[in-house]
N, C-alpha and C positions, 0 to 999 in steps of 0.2 A: 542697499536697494537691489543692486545686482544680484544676489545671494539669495535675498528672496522672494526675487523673480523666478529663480533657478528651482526654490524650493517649492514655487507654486505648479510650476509645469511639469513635474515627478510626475504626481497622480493624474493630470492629466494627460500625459502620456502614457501610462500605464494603462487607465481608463480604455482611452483610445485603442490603443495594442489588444487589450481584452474584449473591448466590442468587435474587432474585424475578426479573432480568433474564435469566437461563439459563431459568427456569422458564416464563414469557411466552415466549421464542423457542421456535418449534417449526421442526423438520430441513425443509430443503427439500425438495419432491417429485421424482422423478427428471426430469420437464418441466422444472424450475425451475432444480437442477442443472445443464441441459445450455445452458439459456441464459444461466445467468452464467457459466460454461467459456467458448460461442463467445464471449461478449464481450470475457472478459478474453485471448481466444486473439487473438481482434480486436486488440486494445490493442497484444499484444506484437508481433505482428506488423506494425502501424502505426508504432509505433516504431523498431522496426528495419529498416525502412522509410526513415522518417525519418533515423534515424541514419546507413544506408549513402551517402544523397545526402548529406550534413551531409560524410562525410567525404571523398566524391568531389568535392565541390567543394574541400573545405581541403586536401588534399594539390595539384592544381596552382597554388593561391593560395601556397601555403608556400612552396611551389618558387621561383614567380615573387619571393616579398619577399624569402627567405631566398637565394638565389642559385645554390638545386640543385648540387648538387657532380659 
């Protein structure tokens, strides 16, 4: 009985935990907005960045191991 008493208050605690966390965060202002956009536009961009050289270099390595047909 104890046990799942235990197992009924989880989610409501969790619940709870979750509504005063929504309620503390307030909406970003549109300034605030526009700079976690450029950053994360940043990111992607860096990355695929990244990834284009990652794979300019592994296709003539490929080549070279693999014996290019």
């Amino acid at each position: 009985m104890d046990q799942a008493k235990e197992l009924l208050e989880m989610p409501r605690e969790f619940l709870k935990d979750g509504r005063s966390f929504v309620t503390r965060c307030s909406k970003p202002d549109r300034r605030e907005f526009l700079r976690i956009s450029q950053a994360v536009g940043m990111g992607f961009l860096i990355m695929g960045v990244i990834g284009y050289i990652v794979k300019l270099i592994h296709i003539p390595v490929n080549n070279i191991l693999v014996g290019g047909a």
